[in-house]
C-alpha positions in Angstrom: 30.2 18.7 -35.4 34.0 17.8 -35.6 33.2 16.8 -39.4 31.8 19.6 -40.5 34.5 21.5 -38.8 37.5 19.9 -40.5 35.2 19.7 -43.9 35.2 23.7 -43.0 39.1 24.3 -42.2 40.1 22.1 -45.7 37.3 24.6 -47.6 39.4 27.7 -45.5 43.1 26.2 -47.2 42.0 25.7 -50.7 40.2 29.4 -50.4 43.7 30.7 -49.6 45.3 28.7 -51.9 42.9 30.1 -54.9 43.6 33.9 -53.5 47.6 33.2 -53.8 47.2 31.7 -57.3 44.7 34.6 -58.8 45.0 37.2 -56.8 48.8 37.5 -55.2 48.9 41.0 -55.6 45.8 41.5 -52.4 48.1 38.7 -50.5 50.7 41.1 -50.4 49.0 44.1 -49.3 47.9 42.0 -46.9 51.2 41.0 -45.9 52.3 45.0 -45.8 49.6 46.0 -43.9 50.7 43.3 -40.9 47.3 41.7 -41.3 47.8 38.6 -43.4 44.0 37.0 -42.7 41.1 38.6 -42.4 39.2 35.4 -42.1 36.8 35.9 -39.6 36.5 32.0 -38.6 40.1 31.6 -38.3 41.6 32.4 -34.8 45.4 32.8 -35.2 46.0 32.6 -31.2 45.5 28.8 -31.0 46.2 28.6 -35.1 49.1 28.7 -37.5 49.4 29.5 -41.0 52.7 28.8 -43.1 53.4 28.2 -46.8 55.8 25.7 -47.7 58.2 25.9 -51.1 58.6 23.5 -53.6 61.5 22.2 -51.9 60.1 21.5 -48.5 61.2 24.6 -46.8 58.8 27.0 -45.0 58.6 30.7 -46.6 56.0 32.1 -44.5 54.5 31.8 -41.4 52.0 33.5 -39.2 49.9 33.1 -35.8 50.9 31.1 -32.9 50.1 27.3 -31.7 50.9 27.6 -27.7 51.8 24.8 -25.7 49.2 25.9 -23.5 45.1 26.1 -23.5 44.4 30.1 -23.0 40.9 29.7 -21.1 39.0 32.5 -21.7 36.2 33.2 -19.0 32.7 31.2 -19.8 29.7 31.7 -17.8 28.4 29.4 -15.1 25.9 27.3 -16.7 29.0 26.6 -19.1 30.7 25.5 -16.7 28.5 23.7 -15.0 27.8 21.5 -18.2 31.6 20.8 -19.3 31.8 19.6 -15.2 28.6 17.1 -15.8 29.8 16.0 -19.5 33.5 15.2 -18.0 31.9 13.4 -15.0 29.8 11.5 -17.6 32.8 10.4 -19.2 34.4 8.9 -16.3 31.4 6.4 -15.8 30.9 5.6 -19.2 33.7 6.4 -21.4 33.6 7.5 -24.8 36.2 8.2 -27.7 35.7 10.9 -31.2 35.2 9.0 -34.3 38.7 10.6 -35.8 37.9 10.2 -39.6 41.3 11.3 -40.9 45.0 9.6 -40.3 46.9 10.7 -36.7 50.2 10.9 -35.8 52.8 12.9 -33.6 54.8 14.4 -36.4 52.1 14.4 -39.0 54.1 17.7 -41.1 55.9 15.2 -43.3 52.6 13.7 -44.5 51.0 16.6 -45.1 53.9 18.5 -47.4 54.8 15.1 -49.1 50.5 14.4 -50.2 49.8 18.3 -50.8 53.1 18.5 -52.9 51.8 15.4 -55.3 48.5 18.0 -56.0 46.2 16.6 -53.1 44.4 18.6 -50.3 45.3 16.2 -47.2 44.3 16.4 -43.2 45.8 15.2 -40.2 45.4 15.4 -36.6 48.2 16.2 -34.3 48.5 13.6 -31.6 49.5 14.4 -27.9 51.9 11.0 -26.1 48.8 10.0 -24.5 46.9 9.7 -27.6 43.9 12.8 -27.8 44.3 15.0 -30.3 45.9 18.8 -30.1 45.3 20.1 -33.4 44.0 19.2 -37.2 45.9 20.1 -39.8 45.3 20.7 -43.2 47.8 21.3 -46.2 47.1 21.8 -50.2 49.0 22.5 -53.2 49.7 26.4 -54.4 49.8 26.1 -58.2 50.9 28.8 -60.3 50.1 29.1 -64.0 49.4 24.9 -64.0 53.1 24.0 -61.8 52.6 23.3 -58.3 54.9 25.9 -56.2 54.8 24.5 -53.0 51.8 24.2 -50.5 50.0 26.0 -48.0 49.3 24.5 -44.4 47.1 25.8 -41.9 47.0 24.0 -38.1 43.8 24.6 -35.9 43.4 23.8 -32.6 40.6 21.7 -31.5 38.7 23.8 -28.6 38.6 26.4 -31.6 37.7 23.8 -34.2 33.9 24.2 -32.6 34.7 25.7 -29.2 31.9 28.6 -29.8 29.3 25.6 -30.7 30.7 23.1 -27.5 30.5 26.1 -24.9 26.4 26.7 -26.2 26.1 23.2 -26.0 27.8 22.9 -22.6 25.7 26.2 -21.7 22.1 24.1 -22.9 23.5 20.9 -20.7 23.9 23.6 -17.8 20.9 25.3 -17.6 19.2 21.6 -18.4 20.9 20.7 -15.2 19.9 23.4 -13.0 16.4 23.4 -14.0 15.8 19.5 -13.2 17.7 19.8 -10.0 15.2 22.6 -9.3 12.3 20.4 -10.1 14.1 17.3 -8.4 14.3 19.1 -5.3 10.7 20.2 -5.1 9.2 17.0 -6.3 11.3 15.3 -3.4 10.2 18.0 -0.9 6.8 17.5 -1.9 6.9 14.0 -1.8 8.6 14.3 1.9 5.7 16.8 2.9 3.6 14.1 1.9 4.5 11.6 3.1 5.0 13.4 6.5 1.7 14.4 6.4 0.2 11.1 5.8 2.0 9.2 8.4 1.1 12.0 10.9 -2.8 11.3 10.1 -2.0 7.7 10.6 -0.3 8.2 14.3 -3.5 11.0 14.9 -5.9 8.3 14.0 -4.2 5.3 15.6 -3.9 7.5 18.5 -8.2 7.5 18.8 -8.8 4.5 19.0 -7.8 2.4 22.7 -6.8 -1.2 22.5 -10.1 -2.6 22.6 -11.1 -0.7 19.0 -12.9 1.9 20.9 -12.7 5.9 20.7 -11.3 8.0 23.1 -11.8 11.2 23.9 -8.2 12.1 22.3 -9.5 13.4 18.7 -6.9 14.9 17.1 -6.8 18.6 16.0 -8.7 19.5 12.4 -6.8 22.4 11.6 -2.8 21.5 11.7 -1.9 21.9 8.2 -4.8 23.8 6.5 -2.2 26.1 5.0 -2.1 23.3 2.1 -5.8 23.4 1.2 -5.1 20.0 -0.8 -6.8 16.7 -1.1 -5.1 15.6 2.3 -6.2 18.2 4.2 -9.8 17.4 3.0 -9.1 14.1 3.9 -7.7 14.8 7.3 -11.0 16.9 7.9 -13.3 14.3 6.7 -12.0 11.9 9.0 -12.1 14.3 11.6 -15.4 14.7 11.3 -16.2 11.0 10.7 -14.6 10.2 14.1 -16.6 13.1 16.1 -19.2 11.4 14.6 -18.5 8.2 15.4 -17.2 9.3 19.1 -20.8 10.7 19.8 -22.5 7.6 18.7 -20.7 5.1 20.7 -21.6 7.1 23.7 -25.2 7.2 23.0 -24.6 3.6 22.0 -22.6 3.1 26.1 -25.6 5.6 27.6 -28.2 3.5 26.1 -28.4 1.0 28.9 -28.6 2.8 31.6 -30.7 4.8 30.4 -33.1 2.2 29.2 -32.6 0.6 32.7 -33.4 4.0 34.1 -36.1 5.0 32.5 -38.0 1.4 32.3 -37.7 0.4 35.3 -40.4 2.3 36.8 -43.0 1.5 33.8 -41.9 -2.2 34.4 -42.4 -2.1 38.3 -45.5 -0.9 37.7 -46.5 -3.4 35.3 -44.9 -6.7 37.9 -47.3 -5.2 40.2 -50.5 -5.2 38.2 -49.7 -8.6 36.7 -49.3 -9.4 40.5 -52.6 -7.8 41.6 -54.5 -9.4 38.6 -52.8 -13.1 39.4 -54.3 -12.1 43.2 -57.7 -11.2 41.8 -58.0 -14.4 40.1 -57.3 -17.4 42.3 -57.7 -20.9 41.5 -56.1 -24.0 39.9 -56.5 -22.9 36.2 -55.2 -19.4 36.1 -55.7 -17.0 33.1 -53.0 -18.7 30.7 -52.6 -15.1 29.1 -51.4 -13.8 32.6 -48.4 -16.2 32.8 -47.8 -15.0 28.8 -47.4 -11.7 29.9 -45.7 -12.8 32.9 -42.7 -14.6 30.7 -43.0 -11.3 28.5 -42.3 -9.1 31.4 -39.0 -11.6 32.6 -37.9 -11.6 29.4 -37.5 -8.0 29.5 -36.1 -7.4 32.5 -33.5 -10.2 31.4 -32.7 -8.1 28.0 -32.1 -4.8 29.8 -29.7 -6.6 32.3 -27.5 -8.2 29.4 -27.4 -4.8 27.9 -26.2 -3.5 31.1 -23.8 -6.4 31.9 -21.3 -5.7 29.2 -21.3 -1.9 29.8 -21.1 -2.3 33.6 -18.2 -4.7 33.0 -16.0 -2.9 30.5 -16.4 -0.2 32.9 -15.1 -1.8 35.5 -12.3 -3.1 33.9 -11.4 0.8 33.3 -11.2 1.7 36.6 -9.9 -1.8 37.8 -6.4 -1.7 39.2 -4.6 -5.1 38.1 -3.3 -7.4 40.7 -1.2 -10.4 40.9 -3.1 -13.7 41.8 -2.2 -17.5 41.7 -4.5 -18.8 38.5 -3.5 -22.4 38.5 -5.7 -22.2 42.3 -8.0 -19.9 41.6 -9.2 -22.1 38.6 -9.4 -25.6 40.4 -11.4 -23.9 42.9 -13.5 -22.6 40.0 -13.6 -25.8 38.2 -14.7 -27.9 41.3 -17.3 -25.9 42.5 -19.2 -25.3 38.4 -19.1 -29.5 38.3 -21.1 -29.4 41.7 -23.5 -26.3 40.3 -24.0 -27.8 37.3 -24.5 -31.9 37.5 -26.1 -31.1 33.6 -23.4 -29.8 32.1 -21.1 -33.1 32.0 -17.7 -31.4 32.6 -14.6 -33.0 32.4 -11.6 -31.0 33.4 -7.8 -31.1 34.0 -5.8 -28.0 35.6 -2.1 -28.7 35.4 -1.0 -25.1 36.1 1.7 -24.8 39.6 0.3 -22.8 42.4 2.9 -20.1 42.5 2.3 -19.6 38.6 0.9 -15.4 38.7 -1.4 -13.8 36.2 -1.7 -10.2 36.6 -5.3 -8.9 36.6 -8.7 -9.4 38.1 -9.7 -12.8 39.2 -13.2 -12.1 39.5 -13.3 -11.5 35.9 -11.8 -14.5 34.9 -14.4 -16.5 36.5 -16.5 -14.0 34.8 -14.8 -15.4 31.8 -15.0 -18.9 32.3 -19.0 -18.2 32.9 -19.6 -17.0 29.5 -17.3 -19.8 27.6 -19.0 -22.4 29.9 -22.2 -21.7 29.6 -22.0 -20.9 25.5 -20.3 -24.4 25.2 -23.3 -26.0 27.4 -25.7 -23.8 24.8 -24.1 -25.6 21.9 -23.4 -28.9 23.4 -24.9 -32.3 21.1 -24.6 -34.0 24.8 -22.5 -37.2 22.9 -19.3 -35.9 24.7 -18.2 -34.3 27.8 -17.5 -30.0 27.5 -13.8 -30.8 27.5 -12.0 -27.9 29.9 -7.7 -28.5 29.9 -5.7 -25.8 31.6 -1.9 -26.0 31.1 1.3 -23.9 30.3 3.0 -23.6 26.9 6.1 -21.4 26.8 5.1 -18.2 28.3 1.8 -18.4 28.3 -1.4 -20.0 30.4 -3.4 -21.6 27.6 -7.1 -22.7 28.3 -8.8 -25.0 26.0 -13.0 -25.0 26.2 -14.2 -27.5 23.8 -17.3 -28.5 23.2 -18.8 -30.9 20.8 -22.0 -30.0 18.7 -22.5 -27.8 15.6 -19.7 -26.0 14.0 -18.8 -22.2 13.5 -19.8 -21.3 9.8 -16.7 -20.3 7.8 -15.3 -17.3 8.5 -17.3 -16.5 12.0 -14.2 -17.5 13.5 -13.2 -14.1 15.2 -16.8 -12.8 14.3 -18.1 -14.0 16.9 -16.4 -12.2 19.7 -17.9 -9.0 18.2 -20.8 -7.4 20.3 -24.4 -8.2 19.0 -23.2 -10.9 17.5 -25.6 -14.6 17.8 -25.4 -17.7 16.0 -27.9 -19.4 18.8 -30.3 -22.2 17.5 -30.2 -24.5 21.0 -31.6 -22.7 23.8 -32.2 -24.7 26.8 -33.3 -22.0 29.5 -35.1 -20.8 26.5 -34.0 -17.4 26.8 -33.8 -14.3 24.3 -30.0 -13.8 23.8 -27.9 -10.6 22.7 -25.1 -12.3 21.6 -22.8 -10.2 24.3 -21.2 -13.6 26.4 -18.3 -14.0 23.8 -17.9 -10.4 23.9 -17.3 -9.7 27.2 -14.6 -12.8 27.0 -12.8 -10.3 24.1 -12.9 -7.6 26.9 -11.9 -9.2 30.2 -8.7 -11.4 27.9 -7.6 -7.6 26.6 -7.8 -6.5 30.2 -5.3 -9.6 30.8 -3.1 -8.3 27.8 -3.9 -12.0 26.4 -5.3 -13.7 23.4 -8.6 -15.8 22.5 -9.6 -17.4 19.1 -11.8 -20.0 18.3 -12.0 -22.9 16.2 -13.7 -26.0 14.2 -11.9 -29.4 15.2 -12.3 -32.7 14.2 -10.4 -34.6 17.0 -8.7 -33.5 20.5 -6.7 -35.2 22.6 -6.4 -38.0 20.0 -9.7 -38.5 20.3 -12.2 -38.0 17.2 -15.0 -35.2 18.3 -16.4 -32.7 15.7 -17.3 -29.3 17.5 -15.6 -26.3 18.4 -12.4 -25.4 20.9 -12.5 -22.1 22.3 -8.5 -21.0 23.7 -7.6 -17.9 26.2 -3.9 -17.3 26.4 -3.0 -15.0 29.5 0.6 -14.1 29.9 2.3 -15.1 33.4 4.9 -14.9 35.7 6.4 -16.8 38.6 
């Protein structure tokens, strides 16, 4: 642009020095008439005009070159583009290719070149070294002799200011418009995200620490005004949780009402089996009595395991948690399941203090200690002793039930303390199993605020055994 300019200001000199040389007589009509240009690009407030003789000496001058920059009012879009273009500059600094020669006092130049018959520019320098003004001087020639010259000095804000200012007005509106969009991409964004974490605090806020649903479901209908994807979403979920609310408490209700409703039919059917066993006296009964006989007590045994886990993590709802001394309350445990159960080969070692406090329910860690027990005499090879080591580790009570026998397939790890959930293939009471025992652990150690996990081992205590360690950690206090 500042090429084309100055290539446009030397065509504008040499036009006026052609008029002067042809056609002298219109230049001084002009110069009667007080109007000595008519050029329509030329702007004689921040421009001068003069004509130099052959001697050096200045005949003519017109216009005005002020010292100071007459602003003339731009709009705000202007504005607003010269203010982002100037801030560009600070950050990353720029500088005009300047094609021609600069100096401070570039007048000499100019006469001395135009005088010798050449058209020659120059920019005006300011002390700190941007330009003020490019000037351009060529030679009046009158029938073939060179007269003197013409010179013509432009400012630069009029060199292109009309072209800068649309330019500036473009980079303006530019700005405004992506600010605009800026704004309401980050506002949408925000909502979004907003809305999102909202539905994740709703949901978390269903579910209890034990995984289950509770009867806080959150509200469907908070920010239907969007009628986006995420409010679909939201509502899906909704609905997916209603869902799933109602079917874990047909899934609770099942038991009891199983137990309700079948234990008359069973009743009745202990006491036929009963009268018929009466009926038939003798040393060889009917074999297909005691058949239905083990039928019948493995029924009654299913129904109470499916109440046992319901009955407990009911309980532990309504339970109130106490402090109680666990280091005694576990040797008296320990000592009196090695004199119930002479089969189960237990060794034991409870190094936990007396006056070391869990708070909770101590009938439910016995509960607890049933269930690991009895799974680890289930799963027992019988070549070494169930293993049973009580002790404290930092802030915790950390009990160690380890058994040796077959090992956990990969991955059952925490599997296994999910309801439903068997891996049985020794049974010694021969009993049908719901896989609920290791369950009921994961709900009494929750109750306890604590932590249980289970794992393959090769070797404990220095000693090489291949089985399975079972550990509860139960926070404490003194």
């Amino acid at each position: 642009m500042l090429n084309n300019q100055a290539i446009v200001q030397e065509q504008t000199v040499e036009n006026l020095a052609l008029i002067l040389e042809n056609r002298t007589d219109l230049w001084a009509l002009q110069i009667q008439s007080g109007k000595p240009t008519r050029l329509s690009h030329l702007n004689l407030t921040n421009s001068v005009l003069w004509v130099v003789n052959e001697n050096r000496q200045t005949t003519y001058v017109v216009g005005q070159l002020p010292n100071q920059e007459k602003q003339k009012p731009v709009g705000v879009f202007t504005t607003i583009g010269k203010v982002l273009i100037k801030t560009l500059a600070t950050f990353l600094p720029y500088s005009l290719p300047y094609p021609y020669p600069q100096s401070l006092t570039p007048e000499s130049n100019l006469i001395t070149n135009s005088l010798n018959g050449q058209t020659f520019q120059q920019y005006r320098m300011d002390k700190t070294g941007q330009p003020i003004s490019l000037m351009s001087a060529t030679p009046l020639i009158i029938k073939g002799r060179i007269i003197g010259a013409i010179v013509l000095e432009q400012r630069m804000e009029t060199l292109f200011s009309h072209n800068l200012n649309y330019f500036y007005r473009l980079i303006g509106i530019g700005a405004i418009i992506f600010l605009i969009v800026l704004i309401g991409a980050l506002m949408h964004t925000a909502s979004l995200s907003n809305r999102i974490i909202r539905l994740d605090n709703d949901v978390k806020r269903t579910f209890n620490s034990q995984g289950r649903i509770t009867d806080l479901v959150f509200q469907d209908t908070i920010s239907r005004f969007y009628q986006d994807e995420l409010s679909d979403l939201r509502h899906h979920i909704h609905e997916m949780l209603k869902q799933l609310g109602a079917y874990e408490r047909y899934l609770k209700q099942l038991p009891k009402t199983l137990r309700h409703e079948i234990h008359n039919p069973l009743n009745r059917l202990s006491m036929a089996l009963s009268l018929l066993e009466n009926e038939n006296p003798g040393p060889n009964p009917n074999p297909q009595l005691d058949y239905a006989q083990h039928a019948l007590a493995q029924l009654k045994q299913l129904i109470s395991s499916l109440s046992e886990a319901t009955s407990i993590e009911d309980s532990l709802q309504s339970q109130t948690p106490e402090d109680f001394p666990i280091g005694l309350m576990l040797e008296h445990y320990l000592e009196n399941t090695t004199k119930l159960h002479t089969n189960w080969q237990i060794d034991y070692s409870c190094q936990i203090p007396h006056d070391v406090l869990v708070c909770g329910d101590g009938f439910m860690i016995e509960q607890l200690m049933d269930k690991l027990l009895s799974n680890a005499a289930d799963f027992s090879d019988k070549k070494m002793p169930i293993m049973i080591r009580c002790k404290m580790i930092d802030s915790m009570i950390q009990i160690n039930v380890v058994n040796s026998g077959p090992a956990l397939p990969k991955g059952l790890e925490l599997q296994v303390f999910d309801g439903m959930t068997s891996i049985r293939t020794l049974n010694q009471d021969n009993q049908t199993h719901l896989g609920l025992g290791l369950y009921i652990v994961k709900l009494i150690t929750d109750f306890h605020k604590g932590n249980v996990y289970a794992e393959n081992i090769n070797s404990f205590e220095q000693r090489a055994i291949k089985g399975v360690k079972f550990t509860i950690e139960l926070p404490f206090h003194v």
